[in-house]
N, C-alpha and C positions, 0 to 999 in steps of 0.2 A: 287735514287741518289739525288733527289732533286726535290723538288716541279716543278720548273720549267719544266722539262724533266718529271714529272705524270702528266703534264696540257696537254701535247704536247703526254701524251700515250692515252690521254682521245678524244683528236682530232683525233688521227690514229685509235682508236675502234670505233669511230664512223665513220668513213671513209668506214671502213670495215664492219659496218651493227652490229657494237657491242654496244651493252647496258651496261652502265657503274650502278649500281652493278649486273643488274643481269646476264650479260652474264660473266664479268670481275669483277674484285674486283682491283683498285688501289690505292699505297702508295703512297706520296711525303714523303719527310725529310726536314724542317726547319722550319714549321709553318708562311711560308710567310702571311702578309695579306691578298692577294688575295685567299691563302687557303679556306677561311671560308663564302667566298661570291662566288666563283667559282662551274659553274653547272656541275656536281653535289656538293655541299660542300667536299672538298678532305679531304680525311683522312692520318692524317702526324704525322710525330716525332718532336719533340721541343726540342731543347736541349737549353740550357741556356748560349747565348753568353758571356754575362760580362762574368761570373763566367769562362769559355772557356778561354777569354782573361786574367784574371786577375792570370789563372794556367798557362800559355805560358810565362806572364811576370815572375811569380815568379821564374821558371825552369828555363828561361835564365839569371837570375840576380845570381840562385844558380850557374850555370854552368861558369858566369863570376867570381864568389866568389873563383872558382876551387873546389866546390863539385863533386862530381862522377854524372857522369850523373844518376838520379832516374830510379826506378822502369816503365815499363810502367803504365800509368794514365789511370783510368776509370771516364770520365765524367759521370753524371746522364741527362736522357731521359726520356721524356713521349710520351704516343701514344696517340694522340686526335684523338680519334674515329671521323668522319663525314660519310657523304651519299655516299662517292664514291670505298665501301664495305662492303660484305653482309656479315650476318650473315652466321656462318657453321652449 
């Protein structure tokens, strides 16, 4: 769901006697900073804010123009592989 909430799964694994990648494998979503400095380095989704914002504007200034509301939108994603999962 979010980086935040994989930092906070990674605290509760270890809580539990869990080894983050080898017992677990976790995700976060947004490529925070602390992603990439956090032990273990988390491995996350990046998606590209401007680019996010700059389709939310364009859709409501359509939608003020009185165009039909569009299609649903598929933003583009990347998976930054880091240390906090393992290989299959």
């Amino acid at each position: 769901m979010s980086d935040q909430l994989a930092f906070a799964a990674i605290a509760a694994a270890r809580k539990l006697g869990l080894r983050v990648p080898e017992d677990v494998s976790i995700v976060g979503f947004d490529d925070t900073p602390q992603a990439s400095w956090s032990d273990p380095p988390l491995t996350t989704v990046r998606q590209d804010l401007a680019g996010k914002g700059r389709t939310a504007g364009d859709l409501v200034l359509r939608l003020l123009d009185g165009d039909a509301p569009p299609a649903p939108v598929e933003l583009p994603v990347s998976l930054v592989v880091r240390e906090s999962t393992a290989a299959i």
